[in-house]
C-alpha positions in Angstrom: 62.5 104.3 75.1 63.3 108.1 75.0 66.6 108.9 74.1 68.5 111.1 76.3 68.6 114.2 76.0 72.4 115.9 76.7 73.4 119.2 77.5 76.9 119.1 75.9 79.4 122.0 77.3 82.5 122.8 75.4 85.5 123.6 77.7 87.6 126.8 76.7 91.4 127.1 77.0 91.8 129.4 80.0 95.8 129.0 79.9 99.0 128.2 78.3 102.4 127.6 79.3 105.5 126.9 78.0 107.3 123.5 77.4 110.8 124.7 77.9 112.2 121.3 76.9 110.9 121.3 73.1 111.0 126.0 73.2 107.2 124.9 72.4 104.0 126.3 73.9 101.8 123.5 74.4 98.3 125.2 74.9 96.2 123.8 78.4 92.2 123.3 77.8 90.3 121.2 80.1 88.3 118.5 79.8 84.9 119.1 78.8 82.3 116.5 80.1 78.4 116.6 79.7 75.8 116.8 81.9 73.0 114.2 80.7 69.5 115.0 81.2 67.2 112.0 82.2 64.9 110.8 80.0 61.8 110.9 81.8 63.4 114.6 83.5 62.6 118.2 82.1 65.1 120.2 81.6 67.3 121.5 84.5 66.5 125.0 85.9 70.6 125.2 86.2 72.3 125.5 82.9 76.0 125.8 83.5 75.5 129.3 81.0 78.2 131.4 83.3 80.0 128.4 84.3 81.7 126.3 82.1 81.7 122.7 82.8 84.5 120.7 83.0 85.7 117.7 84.3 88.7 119.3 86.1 86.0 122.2 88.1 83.8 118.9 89.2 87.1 117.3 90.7 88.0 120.7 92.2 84.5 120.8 93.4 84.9 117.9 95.2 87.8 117.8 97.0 86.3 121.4 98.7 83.1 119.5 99.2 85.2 116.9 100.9 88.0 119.3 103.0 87.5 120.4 106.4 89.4 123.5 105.8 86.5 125.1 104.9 85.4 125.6 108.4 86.4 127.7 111.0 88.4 125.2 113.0 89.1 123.0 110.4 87.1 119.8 111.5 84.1 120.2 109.4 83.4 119.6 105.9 80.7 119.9 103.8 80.5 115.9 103.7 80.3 115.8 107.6 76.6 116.9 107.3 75.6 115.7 103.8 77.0 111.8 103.4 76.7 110.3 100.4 75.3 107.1 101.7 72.5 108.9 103.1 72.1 110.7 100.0 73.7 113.2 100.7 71.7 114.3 103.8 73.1 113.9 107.3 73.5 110.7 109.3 70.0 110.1 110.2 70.2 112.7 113.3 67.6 115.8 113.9 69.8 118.6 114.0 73.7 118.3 112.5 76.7 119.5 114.9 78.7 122.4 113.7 82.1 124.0 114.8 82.0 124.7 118.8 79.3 121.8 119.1 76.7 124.0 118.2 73.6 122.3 116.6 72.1 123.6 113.7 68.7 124.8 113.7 67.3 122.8 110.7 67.4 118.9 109.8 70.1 119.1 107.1 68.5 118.8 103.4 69.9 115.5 101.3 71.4 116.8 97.9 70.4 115.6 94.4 69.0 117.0 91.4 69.7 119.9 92.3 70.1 121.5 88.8 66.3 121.4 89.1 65.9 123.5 91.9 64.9 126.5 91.6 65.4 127.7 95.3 67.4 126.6 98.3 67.1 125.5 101.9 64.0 125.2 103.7 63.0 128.0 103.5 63.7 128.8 100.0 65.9 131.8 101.3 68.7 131.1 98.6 67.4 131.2 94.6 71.0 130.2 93.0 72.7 127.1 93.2 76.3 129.3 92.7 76.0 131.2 96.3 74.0 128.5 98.7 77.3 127.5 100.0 77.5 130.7 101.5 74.6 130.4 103.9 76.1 126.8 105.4 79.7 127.9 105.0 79.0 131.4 107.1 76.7 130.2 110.0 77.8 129.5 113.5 75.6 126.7 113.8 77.3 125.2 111.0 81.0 125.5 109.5 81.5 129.2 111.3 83.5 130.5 108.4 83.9 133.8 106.6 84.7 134.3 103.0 87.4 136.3 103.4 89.0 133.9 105.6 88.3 130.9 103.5 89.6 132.5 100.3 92.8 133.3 102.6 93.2 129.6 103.3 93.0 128.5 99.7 95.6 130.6 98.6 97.8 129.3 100.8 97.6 126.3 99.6 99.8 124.9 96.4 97.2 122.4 96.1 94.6 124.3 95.9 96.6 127.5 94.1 97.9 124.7 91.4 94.6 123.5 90.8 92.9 126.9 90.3 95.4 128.0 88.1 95.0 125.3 85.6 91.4 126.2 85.5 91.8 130.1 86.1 94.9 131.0 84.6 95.1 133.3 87.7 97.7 133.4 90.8 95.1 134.2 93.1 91.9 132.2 94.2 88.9 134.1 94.4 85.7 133.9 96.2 83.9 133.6 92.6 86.4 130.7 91.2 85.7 129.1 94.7 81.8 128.9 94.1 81.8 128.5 90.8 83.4 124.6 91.6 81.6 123.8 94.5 78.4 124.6 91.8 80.0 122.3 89.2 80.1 119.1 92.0 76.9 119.7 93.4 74.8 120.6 90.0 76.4 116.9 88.7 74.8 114.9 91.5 72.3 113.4 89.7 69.9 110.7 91.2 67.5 108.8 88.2 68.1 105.2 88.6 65.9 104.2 91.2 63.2 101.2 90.9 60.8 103.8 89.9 63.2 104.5 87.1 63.5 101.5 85.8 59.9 100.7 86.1 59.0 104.1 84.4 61.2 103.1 81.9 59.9 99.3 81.0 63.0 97.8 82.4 61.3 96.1 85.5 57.9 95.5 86.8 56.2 96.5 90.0 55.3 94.3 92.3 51.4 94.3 93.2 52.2 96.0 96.6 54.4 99.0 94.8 51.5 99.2 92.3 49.2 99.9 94.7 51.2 102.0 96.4 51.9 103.7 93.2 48.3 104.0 92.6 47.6 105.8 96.5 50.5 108.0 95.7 49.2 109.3 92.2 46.0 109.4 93.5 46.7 111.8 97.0 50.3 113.0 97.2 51.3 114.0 93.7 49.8 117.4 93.7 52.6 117.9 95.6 55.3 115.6 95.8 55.1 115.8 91.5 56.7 113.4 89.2 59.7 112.9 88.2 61.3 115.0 90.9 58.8 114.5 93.7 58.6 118.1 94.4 56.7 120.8 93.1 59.5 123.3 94.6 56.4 125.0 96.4 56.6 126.4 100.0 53.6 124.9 102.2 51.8 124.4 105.6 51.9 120.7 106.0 50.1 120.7 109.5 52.9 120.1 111.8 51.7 122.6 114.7 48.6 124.7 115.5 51.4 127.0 117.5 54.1 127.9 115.1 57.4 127.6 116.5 59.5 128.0 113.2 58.0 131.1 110.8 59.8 128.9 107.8 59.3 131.1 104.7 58.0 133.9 106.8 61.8 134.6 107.9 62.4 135.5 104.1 59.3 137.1 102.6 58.0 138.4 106.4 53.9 137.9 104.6 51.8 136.4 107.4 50.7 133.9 104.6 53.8 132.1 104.6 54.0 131.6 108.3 54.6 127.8 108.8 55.9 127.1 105.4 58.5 124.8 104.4 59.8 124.0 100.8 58.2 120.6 99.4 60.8 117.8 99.5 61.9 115.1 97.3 60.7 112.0 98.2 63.4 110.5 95.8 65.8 108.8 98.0 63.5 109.2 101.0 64.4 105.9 102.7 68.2 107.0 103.2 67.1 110.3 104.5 65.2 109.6 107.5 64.6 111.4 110.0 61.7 113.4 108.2 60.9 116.9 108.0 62.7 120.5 109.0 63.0 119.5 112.2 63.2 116.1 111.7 60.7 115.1 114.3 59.6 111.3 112.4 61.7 108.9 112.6 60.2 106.6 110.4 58.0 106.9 107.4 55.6 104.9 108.9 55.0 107.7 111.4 55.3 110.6 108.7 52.2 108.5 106.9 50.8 108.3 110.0 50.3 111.7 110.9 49.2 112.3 107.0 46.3 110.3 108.0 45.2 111.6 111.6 47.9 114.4 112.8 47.4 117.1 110.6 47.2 120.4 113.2 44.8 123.0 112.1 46.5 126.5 111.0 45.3 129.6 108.9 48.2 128.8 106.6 47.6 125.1 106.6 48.2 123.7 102.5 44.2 123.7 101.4 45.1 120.2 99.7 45.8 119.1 103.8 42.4 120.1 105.7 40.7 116.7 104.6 43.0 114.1 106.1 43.8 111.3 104.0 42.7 108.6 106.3 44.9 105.4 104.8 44.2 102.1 105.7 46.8 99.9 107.8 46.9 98.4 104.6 47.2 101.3 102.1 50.5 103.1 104.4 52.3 99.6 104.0 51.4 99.9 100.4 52.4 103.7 100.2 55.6 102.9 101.8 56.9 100.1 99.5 56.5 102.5 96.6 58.1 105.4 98.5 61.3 102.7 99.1 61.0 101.9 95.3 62.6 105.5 94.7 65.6 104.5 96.6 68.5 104.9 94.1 71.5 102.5 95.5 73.4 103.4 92.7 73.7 107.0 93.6 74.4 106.7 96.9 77.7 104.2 96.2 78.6 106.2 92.9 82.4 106.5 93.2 82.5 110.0 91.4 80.5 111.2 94.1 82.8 109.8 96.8 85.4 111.4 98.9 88.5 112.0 96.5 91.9 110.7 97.5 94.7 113.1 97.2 
C-alpha cells in the first residue's frame, strides 16, 4: 500500500493576551491540523500557501457554512442547497430555491475534493476556491447578499467578532478573514473512501458485475470522467441540445467554440447527487446512460469523443451503473466534522 502522503501546515500565533490572574501573558496559537492527501490522489491544485490551516478557521468555516445569516433575509444557508447527505449537492431537485423564492438557474454542484479543482461552477466562471462564495452569496437567485452587508452582520455579532479575533487578532471582521474560513471548510471536504477506494486499494474485491462495469467505464468514459477524481476539469459539449438554450462557458470566454459547454463532473458520489446534469434534466442514471447511448444531439461544438454513440447493451448500462454506485462514499456523507455544528 502507498503511504500517505500529508501536507502538514504549521499554525502561527496571531495573538496574545494577558492572564491578569497570574500578571502573566499566556501567548494564543491555534491548532494546526493537516490536510492528508489520498494515496491513490495527486496532489491538490489548492495549497493552503496564503491561508494558514488550522483547526479553529475549519470550525469557523463551518458554522458560516451552516448560518442562514449569510443571506439576505436570513433563511438561507449555504447548507440549504448543498446537504451533506447528498454530498453536498442539493436535495435531489432541478433548480435550488433562493431568498424571495426565486429558483436558481443551474442544478446546484455537490462539493468534494475541491482542493483539486482548478475552476468553479459550471461554467468554470470562478478559478479560486478563496472567492467562489461570492458568486452564490451575491446572486438573487440564490442567498441575495452583498459583501458589505454580510461583513456588517458579522461584526455585530460577539460570536462571530470572538471567534475572528482569536484567529485574527483584529476587532473587526473583514471580507478577506470571512473567505479565507469558508475556504479552510470547503478545501477539507475530502471524499476517498468509496468501494472503488478500497478496491483500488486491495482492501475489497469487485464483484463480477462492478468489474465489468469497471471494465465499460475504463474502456469509454475515462477520457473524460479521469481517475481518481472522475473529472478531467475540461469544459465540453456533451450533446444535450441541437438548439442551445444555455451558452455554458460561452457566458465567460464569449468564443463561439465554447457554446454548449459545461465543466466535466465528478462521478464520485454520483448516486447521492441525482438529478444529473446543469439543468438537472435525468433523474436517474439509468436515463443519463441512456441518452449516452442513443440521445446524443448533434452540435458544431459537440465533444469529438461524443459523435460515435456508445451504444451499451441492456446489459452493459446495468453493469456501468453498479460500478458508478461503487464510488458512493457513505462515510463522507455521515462524517460528523462535516455536519452542522452545534453552538
Amino acid at each position: 500500500m502507498l503511504l500517505e502522503k500529508k501536507i502538514v501546515l504549521v499554525g502561527v500565533i496571531l495573538l496574545t493576551f494577558s492572564c491578569k490572574k497570574e500578571g502573566k501573558i499566556t501567548p494564543f496559537s491555534p491548532s494546526s491540523i493537516t490536510f492528508t492527501q489520498p494515496s491513490n490522489f495527486p496532489a491538490p491544485h489548492y495549497t493552503f500557501e496564503n491561508n494558514q490551516l488550522t483547526q479553529e478557521g475549519f470550525e469557523l468555516g463551518r458554522y458560516l457554512f451552516y448560518d442562514p445569516i449569510l443571506s439576505l433575509d436570513s433563511t438561507i444557508s449555504c447548507a440549504s442547497c448543498h446537504a451533506q447527505s447528498h454530498s453536498f449537492a442539493d436535495h435531489n431537485i432541478p433548480l435550488s430555491k433562493g431568498v424571495d423564492k426565486k429558483f436558481g438557474r443551474r442544478n446546484a454542484p455537490a462539493l468534494f475534493n475541491l482542493a483539486w479543482s482548478t475552476s468553479f461552477m459550471w461554467d468554470g466562471g470562478v478559478n479560486n476556491i478563496e472567492v467562489q462564495p461570492l458568486v452564490p452569496l451575491t446572486s438573487p437567485h440564490e442567498l441575495g447578499e452583498s459583501m458589505t452587508n454580510i461583513v456588517l452582520k458579522l461584526n455585530r455579532s460577539n460570536f462571530y467578532l470572538t471567534k475572528f479575533k482569536v484567529l485574527y487578532g483584529s476587532g473587526q471582521i473583514t471580507d478577506q478573514h470571512f473567505l479565507k474560513v469558508l475556504a479552510q471548510f470547503t478545501s477539507m471536504l475530502v471524499s476517498s473512501n468509496s468501494r472503488y477506494d478500497q478496491y483500488i486499494s486491495g482492501k475489497i474485491n469487485f464483484t463480477s458485475e462492478e468489474l465489468a462495469g469497471y471494465a465499460l467505464f475504463k474502456n469509454n468514459c475515462a477520457s473524460c470522467h479521469r481517475e481518481p477524481l472522475f473529472t478531467d476539469y475540461s469544459f465540453r459539449n456533451s450533446g444535450l441540445e441541437s438548439v442551445i438554450q444555455d451558452s455554458g462557458r460561452y457566458r465567460i470566454t464569449q468564443n463561439t467554440n465554447d457554446l454548449g459547454k459545461f465543466k466535466v463532473p465528478s462521478l464520485r458520489n454520483i448516486e447521492f447527487t441525482y438529478p444529473y446534469m446543469h439543468d438537472g434534466r435525468f433523474t436517474n442514471l439509468e436515463q443519463v446512460i441512456a441518452f449516452k447511448s442513443n440521445g446524443i444531439k448533434n452540435y458544431p461544438t459537440l465533444d469529438p469523443l461524443l459523435k460515435t454513440p456508445f451504444a451499451f447493451t441492456k446489459e452493459e448500462q446495468k453493469a456501468l451503473v453498479t460500478f458508478l454506485r461503487s464510488l458512493s462514499d457513505y462515510e463522507y456523507t455521515s462524517n460528523p466534522k462535516y455536519a452542522e455544528p452545534v453552538r
